[in-house]
Backbone of each chain as nested JSON, in Angstrom:
{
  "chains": [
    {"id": "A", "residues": [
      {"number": 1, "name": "UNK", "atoms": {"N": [-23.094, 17.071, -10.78], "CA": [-22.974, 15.606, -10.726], "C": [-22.663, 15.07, -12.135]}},
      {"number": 2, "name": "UNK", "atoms": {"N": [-21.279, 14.445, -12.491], "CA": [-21.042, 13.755, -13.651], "C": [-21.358, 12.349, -13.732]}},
      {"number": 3, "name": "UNK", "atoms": {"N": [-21.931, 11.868, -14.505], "CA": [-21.976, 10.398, -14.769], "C": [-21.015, 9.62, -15.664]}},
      {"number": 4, "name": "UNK", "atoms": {"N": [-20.528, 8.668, -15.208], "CA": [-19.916, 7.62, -16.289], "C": [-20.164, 6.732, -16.045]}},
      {"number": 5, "name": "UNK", "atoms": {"N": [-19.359, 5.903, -17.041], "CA": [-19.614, 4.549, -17.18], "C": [-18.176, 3.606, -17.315]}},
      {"number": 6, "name": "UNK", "atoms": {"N": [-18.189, 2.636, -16.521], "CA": [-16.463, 2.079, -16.904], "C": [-16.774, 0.486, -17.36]}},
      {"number": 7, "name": "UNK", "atoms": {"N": [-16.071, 0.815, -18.113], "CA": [-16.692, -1.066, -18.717], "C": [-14.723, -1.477, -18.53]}},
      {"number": 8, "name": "UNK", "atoms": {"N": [-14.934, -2.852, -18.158], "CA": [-13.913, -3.773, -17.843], "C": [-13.913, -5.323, -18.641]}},
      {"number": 9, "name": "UNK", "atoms": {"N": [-13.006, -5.389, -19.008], "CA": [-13.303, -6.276, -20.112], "C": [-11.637, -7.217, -19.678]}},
      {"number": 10, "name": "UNK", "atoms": {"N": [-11.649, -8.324, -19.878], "CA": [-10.68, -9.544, -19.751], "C": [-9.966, -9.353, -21.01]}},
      {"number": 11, "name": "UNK", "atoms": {"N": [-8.378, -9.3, -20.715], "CA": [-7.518, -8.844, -21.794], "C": [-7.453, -10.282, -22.905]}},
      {"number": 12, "name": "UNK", "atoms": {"N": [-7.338, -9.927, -24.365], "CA": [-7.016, -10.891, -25.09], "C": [-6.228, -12.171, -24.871]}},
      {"number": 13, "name": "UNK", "atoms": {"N": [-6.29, -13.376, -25.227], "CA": [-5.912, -14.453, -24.305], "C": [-5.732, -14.777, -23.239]}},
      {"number": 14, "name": "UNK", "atoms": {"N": [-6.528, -14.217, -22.153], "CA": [-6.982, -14.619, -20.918], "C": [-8.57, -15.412, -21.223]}},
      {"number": 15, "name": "UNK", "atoms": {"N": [-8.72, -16.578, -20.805], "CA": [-9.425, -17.718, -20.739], "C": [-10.783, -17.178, -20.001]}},
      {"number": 16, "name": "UNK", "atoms": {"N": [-11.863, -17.446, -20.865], "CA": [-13.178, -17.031, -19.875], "C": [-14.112, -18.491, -20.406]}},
      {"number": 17, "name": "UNK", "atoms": {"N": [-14.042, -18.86, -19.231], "CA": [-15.051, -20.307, -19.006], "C": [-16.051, -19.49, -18.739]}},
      {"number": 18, "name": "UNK", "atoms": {"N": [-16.999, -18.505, -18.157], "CA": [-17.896, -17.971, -18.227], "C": [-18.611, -18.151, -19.408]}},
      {"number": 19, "name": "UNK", "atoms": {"N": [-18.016, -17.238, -20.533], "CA": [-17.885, -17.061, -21.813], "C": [-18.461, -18.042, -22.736]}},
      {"number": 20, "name": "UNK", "atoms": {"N": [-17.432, -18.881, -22.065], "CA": [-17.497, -20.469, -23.599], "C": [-18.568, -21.077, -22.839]}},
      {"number": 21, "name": "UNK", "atoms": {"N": [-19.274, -21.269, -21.15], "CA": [-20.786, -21.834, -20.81], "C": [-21.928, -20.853, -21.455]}},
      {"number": 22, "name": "UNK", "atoms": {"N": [-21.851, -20.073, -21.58], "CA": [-22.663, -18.895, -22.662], "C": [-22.756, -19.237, -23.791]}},
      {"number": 23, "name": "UNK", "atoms": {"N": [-21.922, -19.136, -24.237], "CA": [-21.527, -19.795, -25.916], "C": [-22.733, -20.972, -26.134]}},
      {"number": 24, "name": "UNK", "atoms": {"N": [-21.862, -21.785, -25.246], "CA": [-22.447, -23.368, -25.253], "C": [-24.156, -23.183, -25.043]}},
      {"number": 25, "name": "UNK", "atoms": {"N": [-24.416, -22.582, -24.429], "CA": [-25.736, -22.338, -23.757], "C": [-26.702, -22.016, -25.107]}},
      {"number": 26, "name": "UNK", "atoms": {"N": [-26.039, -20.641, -25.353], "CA": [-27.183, -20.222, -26.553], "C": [-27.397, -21.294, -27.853]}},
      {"number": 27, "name": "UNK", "atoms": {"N": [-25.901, -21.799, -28.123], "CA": [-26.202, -23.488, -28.885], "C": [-27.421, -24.02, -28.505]}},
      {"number": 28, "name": "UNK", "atoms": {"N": [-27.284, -24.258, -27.663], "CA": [-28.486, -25.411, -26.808], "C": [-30.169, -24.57, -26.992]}},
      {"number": 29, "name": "UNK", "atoms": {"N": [-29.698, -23.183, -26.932], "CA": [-31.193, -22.429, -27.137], "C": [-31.261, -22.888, -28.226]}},
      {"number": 30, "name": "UNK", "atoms": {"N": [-30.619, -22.858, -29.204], "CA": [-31.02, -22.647, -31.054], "C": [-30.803, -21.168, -31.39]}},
      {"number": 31, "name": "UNK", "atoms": {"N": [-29.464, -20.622, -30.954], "CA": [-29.958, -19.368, -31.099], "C": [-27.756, -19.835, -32.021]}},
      {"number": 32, "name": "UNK", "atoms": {"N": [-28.516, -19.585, -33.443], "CA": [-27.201, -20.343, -34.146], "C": [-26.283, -19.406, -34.815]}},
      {"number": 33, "name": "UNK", "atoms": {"N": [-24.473, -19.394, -35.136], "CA": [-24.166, -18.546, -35.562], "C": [-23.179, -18.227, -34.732]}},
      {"number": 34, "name": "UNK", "atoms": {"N": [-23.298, -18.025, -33.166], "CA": [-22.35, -17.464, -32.258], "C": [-21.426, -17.959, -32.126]}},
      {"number": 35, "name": "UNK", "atoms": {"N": [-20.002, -17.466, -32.431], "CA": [-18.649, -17.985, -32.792], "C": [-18.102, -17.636, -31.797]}},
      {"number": 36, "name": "UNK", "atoms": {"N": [-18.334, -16.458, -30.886], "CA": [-17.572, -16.056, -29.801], "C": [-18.483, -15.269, -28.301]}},
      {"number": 37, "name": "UNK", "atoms": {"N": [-18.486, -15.878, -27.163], "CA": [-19.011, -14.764, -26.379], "C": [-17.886, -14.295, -25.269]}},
      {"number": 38, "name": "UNK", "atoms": {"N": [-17.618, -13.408, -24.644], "CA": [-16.394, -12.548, -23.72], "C": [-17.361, -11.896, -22.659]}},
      {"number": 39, "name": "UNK", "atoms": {"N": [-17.369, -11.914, -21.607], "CA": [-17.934, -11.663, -20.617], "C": [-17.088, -10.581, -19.653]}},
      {"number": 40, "name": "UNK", "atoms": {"N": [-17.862, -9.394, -19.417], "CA": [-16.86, -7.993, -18.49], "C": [-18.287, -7.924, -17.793]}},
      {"number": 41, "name": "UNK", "atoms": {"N": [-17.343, -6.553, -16.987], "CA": [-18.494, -5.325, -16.277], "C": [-18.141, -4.324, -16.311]}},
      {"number": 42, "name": "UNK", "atoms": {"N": [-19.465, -4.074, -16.236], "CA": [-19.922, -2.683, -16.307], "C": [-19.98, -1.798, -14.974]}},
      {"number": 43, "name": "UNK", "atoms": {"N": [-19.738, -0.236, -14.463], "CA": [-20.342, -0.074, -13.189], "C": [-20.577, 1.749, -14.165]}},
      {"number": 44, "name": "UNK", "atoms": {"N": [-21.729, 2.16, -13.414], "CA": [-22.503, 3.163, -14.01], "C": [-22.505, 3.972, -12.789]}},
      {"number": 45, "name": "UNK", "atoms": {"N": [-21.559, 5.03, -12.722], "CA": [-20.989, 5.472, -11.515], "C": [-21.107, 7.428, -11.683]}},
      {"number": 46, "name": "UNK", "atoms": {"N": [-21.885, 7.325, -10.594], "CA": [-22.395, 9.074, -10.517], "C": [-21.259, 9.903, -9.569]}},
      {"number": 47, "name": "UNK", "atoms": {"N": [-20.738, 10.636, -10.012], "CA": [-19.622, 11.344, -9.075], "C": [-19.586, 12.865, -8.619]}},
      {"number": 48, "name": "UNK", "atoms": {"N": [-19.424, 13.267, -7.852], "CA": [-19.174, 14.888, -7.851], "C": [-17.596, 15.476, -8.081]}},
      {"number": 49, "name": "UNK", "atoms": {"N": [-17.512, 16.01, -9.073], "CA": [-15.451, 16.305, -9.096], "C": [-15.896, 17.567, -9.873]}},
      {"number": 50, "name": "UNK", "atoms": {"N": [-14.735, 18.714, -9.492], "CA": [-14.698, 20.202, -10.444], "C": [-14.907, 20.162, -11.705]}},
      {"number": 51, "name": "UNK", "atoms": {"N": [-14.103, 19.012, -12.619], "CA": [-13.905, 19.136, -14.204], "C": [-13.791, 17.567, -14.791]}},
      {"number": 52, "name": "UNK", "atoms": {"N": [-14.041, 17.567, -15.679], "CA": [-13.953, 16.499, -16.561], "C": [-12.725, 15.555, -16.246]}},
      {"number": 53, "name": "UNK", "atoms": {"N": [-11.432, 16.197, -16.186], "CA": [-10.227, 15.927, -15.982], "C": [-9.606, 15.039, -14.533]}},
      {"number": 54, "name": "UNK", "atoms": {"N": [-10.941, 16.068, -13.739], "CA": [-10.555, 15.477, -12.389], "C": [-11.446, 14.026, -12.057]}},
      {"number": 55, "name": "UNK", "atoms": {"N": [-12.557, 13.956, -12.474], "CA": [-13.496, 13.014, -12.803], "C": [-12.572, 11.863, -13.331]}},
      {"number": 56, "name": "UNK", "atoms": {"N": [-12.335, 11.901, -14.259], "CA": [-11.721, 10.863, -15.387], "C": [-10.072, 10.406, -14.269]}},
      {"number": 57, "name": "UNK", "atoms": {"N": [-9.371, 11.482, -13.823], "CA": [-8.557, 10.86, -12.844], "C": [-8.909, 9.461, -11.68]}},
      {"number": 58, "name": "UNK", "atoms": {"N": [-10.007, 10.223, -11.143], "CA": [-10.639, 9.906, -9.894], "C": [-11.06, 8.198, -10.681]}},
      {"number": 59, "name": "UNK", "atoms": {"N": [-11.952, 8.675, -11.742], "CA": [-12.098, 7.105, -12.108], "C": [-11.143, 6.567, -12.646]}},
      {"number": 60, "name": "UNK", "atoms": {"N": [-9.938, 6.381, -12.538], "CA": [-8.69, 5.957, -12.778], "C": [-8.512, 5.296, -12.16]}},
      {"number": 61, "name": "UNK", "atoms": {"N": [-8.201, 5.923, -11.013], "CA": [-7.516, 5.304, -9.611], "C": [-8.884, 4.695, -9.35]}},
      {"number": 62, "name": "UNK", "atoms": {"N": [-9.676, 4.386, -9.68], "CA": [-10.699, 3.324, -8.741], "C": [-10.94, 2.468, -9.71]}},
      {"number": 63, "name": "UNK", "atoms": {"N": [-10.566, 2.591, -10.765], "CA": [-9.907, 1.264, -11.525], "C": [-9.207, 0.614, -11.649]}},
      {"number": 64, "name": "UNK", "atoms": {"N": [-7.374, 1.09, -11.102], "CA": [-6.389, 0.823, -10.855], "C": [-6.65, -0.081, -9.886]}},
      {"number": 65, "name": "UNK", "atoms": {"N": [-7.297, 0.608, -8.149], "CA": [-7.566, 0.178, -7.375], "C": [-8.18, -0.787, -6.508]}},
      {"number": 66, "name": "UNK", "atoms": {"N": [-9.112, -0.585, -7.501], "CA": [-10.722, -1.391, -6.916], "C": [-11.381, -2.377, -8.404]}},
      {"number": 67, "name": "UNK", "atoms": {"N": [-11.558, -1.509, -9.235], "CA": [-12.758, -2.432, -9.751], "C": [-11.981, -3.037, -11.354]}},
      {"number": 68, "name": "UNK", "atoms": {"N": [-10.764, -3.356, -11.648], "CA": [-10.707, -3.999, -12.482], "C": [-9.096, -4.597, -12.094]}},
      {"number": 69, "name": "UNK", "atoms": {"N": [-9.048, -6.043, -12.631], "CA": [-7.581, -6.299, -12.151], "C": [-6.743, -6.464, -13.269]}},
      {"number": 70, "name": "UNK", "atoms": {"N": [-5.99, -5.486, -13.373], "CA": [-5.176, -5.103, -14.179], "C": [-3.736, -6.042, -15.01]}},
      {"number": 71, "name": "UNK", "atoms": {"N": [-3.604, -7.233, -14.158], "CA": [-2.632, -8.007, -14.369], "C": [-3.667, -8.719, -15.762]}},
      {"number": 72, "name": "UNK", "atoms": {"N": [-5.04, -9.274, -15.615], "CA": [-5.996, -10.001, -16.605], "C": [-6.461, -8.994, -17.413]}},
      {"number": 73, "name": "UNK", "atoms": {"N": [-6.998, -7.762, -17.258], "CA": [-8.35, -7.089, -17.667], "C": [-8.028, -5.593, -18.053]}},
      {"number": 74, "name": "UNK", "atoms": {"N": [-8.622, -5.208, -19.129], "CA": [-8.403, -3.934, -19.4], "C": [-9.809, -3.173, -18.887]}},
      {"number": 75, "name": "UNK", "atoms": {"N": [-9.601, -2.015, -18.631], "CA": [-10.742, -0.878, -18.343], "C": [-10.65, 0.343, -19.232]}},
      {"number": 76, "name": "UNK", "atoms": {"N": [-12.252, 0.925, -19.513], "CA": [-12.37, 2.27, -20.317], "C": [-13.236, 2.58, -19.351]}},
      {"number": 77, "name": "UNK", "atoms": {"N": [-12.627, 4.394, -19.706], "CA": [-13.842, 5.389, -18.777], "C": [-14.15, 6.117, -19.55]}},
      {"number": 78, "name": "UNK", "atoms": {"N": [-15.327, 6.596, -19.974], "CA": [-16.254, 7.004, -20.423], "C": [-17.238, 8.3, -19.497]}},
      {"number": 79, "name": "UNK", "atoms": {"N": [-17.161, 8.995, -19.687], "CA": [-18.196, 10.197, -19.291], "C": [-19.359, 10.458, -20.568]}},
      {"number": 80, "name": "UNK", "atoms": {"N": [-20.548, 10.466, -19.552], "CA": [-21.779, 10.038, -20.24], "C": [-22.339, 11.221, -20.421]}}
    ]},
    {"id": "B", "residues": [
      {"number": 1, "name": "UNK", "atoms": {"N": [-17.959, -12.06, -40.51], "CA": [-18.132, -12.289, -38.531], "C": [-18.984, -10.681, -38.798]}},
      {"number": 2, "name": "UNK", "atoms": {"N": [-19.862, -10.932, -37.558], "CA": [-19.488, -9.729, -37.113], "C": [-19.524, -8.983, -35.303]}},
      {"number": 3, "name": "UNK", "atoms": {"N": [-19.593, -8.271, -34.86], "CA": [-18.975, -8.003, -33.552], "C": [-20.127, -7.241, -32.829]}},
      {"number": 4, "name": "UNK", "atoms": {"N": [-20.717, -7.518, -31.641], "CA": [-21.799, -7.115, -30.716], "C": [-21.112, -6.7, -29.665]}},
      {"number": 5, "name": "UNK", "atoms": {"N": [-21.98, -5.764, -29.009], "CA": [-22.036, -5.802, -27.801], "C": [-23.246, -5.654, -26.831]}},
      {"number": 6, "name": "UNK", "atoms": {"N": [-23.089, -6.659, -26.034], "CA": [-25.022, -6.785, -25.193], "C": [-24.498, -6.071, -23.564]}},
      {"number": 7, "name": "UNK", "atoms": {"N": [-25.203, -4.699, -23.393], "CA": [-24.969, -4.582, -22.172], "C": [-26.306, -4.603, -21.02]}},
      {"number": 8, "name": "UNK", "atoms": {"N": [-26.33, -5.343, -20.152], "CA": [-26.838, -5.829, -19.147], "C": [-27.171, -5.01, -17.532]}},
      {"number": 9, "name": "UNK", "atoms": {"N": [-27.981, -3.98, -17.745], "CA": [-28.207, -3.124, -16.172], "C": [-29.155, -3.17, -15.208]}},
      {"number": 10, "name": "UNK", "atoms": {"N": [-29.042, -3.401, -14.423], "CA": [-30.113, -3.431, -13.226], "C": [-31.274, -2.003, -14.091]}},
      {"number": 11, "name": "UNK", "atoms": {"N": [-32.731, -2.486, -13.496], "CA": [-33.223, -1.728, -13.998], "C": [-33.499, -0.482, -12.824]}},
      {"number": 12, "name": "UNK", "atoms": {"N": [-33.806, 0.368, -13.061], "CA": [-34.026, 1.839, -11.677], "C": [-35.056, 1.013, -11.036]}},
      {"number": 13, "name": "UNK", "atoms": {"N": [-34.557, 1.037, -9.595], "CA": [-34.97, 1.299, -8.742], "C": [-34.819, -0.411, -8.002]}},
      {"number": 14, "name": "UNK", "atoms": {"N": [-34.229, -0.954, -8.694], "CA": [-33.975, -2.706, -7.922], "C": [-32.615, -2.245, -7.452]}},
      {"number": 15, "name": "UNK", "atoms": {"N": [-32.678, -2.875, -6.08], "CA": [-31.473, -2.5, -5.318], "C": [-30.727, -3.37, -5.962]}},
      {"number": 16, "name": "UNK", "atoms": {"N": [-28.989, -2.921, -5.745], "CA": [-27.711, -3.188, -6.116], "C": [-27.011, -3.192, -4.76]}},
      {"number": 17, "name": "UNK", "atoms": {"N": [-26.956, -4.121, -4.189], "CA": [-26.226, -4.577, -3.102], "C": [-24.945, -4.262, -3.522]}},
      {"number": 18, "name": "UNK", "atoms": {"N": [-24.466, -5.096, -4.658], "CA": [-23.124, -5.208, -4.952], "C": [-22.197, -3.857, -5.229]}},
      {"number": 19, "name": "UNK", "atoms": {"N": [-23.154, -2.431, -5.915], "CA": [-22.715, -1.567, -6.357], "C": [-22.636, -0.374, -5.085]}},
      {"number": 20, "name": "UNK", "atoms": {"N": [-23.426, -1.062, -3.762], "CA": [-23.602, -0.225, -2.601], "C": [-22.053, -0.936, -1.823]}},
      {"number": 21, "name": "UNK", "atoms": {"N": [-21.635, -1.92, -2.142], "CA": [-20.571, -2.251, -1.493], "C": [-19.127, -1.406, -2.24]}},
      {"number": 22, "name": "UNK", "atoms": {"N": [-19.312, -1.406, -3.397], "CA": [-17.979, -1.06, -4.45], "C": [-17.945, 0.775, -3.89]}},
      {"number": 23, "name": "UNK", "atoms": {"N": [-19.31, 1.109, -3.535], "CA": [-19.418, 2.63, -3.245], "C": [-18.674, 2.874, -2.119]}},
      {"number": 24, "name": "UNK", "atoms": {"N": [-18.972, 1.871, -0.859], "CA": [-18.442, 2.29, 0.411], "C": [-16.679, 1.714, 0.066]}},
      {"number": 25, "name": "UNK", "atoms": {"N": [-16.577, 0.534, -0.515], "CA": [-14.914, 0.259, -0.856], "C": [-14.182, 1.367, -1.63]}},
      {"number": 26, "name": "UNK", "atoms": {"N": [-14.747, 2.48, -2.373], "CA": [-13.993, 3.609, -3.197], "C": [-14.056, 4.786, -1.692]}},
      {"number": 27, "name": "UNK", "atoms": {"N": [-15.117, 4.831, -1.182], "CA": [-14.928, 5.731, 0.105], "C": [-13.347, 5.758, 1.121]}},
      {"number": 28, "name": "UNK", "atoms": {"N": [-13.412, 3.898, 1.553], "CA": [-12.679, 3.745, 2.145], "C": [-11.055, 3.558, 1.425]}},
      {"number": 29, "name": "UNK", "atoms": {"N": [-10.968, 4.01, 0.251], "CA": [-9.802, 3.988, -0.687], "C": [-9.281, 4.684, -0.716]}},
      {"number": 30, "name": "UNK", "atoms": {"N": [-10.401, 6.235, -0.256], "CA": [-10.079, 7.28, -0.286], "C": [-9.889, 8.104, -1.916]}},
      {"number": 31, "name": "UNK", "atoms": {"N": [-11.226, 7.803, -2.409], "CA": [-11.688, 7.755, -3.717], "C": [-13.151, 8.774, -3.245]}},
      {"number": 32, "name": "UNK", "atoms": {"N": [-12.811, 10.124, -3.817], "CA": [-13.956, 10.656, -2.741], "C": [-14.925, 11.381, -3.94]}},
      {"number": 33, "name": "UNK", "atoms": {"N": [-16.01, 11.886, -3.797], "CA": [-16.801, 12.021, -4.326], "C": [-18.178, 11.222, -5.584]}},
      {"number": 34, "name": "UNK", "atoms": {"N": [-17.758, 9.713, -4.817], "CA": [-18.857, 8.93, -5.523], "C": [-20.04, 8.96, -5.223]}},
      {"number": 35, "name": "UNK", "atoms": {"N": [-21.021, 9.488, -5.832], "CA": [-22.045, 8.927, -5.318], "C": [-23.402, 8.281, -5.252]}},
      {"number": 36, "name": "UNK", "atoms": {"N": [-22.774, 7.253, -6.543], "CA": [-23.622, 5.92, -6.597], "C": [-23.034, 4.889, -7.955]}},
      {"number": 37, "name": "UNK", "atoms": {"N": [-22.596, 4.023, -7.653], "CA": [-22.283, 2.614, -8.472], "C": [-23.333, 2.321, -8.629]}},
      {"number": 38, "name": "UNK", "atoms": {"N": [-23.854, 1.547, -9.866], "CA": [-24.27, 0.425, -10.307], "C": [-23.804, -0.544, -11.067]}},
      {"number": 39, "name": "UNK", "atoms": {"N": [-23.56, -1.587, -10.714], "CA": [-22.897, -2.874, -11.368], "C": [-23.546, -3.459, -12.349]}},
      {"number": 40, "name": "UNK", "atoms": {"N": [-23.084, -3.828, -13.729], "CA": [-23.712, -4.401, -14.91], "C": [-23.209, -5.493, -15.321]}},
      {"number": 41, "name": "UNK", "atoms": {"N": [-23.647, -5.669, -16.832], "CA": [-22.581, -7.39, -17.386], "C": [-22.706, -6.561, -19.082]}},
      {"number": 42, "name": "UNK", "atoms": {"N": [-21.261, -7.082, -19.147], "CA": [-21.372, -7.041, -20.692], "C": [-20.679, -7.937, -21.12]}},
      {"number": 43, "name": "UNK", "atoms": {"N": [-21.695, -8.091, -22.508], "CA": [-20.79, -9.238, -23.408], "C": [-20.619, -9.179, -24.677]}},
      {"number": 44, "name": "UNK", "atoms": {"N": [-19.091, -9.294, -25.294], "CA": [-18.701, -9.44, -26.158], "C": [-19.426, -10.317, -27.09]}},
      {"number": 45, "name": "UNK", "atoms": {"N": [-19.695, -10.092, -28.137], "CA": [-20.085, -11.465, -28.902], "C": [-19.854, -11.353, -30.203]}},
      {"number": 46, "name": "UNK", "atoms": {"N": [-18.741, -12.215, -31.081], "CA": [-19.081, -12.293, -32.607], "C": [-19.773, -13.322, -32.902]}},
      {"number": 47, "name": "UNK", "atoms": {"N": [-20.514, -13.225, -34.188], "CA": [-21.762, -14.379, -34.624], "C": [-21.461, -13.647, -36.402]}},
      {"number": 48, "name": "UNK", "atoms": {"N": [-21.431, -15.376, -36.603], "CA": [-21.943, -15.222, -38.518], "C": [-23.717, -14.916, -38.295]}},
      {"number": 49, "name": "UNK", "atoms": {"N": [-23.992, -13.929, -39.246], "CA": [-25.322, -13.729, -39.715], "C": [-25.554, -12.762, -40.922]}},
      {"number": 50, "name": "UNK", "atoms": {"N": [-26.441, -13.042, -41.466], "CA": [-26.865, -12.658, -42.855], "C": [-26.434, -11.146, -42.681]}},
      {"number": 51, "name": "UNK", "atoms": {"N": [-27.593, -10.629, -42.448], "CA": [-27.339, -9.327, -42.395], "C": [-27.564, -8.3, -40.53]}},
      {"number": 52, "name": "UNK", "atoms": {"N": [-27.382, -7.071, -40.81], "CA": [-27.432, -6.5, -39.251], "C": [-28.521, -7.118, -38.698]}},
      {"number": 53, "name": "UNK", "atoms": {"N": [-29.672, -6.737, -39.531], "CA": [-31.083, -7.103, -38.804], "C": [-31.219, -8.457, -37.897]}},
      {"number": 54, "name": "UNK", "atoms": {"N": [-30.539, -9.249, -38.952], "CA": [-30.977, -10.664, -38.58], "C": [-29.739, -10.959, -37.477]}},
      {"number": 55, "name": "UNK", "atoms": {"N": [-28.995, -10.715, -37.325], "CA": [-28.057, -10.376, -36.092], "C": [-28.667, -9.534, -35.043]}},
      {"number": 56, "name": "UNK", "atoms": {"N": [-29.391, -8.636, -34.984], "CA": [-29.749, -7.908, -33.717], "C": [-30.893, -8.837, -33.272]}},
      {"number": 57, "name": "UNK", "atoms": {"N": [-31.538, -9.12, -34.067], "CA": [-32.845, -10.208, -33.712], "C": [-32.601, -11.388, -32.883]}},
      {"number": 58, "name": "UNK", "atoms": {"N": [-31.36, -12.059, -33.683], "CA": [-30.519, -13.184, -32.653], "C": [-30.176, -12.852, -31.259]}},
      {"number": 59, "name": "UNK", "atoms": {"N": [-29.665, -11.544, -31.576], "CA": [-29.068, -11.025, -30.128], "C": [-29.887, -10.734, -29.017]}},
      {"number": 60, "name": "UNK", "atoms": {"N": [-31.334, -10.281, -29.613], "CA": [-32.099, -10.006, -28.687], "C": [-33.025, -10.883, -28.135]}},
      {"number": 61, "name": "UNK", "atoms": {"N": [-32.803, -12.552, -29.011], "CA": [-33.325, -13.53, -28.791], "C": [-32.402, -14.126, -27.573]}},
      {"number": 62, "name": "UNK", "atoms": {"N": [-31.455, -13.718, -27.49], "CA": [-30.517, -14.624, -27.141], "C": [-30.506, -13.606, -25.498]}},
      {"number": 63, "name": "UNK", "atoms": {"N": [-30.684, -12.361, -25.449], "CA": [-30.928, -11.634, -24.238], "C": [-32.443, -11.753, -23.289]}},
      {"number": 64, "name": "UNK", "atoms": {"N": [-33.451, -12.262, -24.322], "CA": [-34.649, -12.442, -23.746], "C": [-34.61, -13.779, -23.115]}},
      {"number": 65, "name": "UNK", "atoms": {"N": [-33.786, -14.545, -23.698], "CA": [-34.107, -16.239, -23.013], "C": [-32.973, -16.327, -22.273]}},
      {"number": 66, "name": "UNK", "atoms": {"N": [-31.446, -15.796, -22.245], "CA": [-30.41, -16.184, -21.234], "C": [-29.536, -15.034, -20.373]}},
      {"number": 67, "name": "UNK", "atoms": {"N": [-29.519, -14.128, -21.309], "CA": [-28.34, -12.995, -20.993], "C": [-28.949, -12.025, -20.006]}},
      {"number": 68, "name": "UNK", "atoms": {"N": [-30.528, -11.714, -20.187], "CA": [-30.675, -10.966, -19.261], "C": [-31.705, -11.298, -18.442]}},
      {"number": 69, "name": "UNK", "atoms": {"N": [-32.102, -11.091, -17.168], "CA": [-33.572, -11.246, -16.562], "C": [-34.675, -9.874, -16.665]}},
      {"number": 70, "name": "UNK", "atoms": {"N": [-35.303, -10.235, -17.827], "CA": [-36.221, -9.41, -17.909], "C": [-37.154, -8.606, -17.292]}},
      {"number": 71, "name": "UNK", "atoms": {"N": [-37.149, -9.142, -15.752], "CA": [-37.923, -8.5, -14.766], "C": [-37.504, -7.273, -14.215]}},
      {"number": 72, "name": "UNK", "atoms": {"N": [-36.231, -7.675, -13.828], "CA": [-35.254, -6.783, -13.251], "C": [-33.813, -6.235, -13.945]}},
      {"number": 73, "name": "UNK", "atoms": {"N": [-33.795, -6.521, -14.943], "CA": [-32.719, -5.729, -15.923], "C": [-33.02, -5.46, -17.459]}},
      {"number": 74, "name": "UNK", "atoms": {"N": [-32.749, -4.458, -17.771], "CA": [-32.839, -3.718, -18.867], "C": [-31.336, -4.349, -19.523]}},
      {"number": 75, "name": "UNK", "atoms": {"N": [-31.093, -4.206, -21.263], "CA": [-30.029, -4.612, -21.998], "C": [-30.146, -3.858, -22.904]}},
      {"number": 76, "name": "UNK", "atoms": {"N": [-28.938, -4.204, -23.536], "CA": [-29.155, -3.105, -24.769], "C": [-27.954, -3.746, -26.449]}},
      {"number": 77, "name": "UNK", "atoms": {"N": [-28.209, -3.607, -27.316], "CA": [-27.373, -4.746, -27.796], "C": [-26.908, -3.692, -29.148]}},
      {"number": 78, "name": "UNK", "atoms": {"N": [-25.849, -3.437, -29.228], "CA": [-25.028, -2.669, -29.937], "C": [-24.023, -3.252, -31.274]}},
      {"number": 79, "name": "UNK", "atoms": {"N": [-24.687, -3.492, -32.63], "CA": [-23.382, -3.777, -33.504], "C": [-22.587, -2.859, -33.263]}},
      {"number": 80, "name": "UNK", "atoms": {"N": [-20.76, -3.361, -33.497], "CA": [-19.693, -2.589, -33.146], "C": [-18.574, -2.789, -34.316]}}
    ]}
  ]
}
């Protein structure tokens, strides 16, 4: 059983209102200093595949596919 | 500046609805050998601050009161 991890992250100049209500938010805590926040995901994904190679494929295509949209957002895969 | 990253995980053993759905959607993709998602949050963040310390302190101020729910998720906050 291999584990990874794929973090997905919103490509440079794509707009995250998420982000800037975060921003704004921790202002309002007093928590001072924060010039920028960017908001992704994460998915922490246990797999069974022969090799490293085939793993890292497999989480490819289910990034391509499924869990990040590629026209906005970049993805990394990571084996843990 | 300098550059964070706060990552955000369900803690073991609180169900993940969301990561039980992404599991059966890679099944039906024909994405085979998953077997188990968990869905997270991460966030980018640059912030002016003195030094590392006093930057991780912010950060972890800033994860205890908004970014994360302490009951049920674990974080983890990474200068980068």
């Amino acid at each position: 059983m291999m584990k990874a991890r794929v973090t997905v992250t919103l490509k440079t100049g794509v707009l995250d209102p998420q982000g800037k209500a975060i921003e704004g938010a921790l202002g309002s805590l007093g928590i001072e200093g924060v010039a920028s926040v960017r908001q992704g995901k994460v998915f922490d994904i246990e797999l069974d595949a022969g090799d490293e190679a085939s793993a890292k494929a497999a989480l490819e295509r289910a990034c391509e596919r499924l869990l990040a949209n590629t026209v906005i957002e970049n993805y990394r895969v990571e084996l843990v």
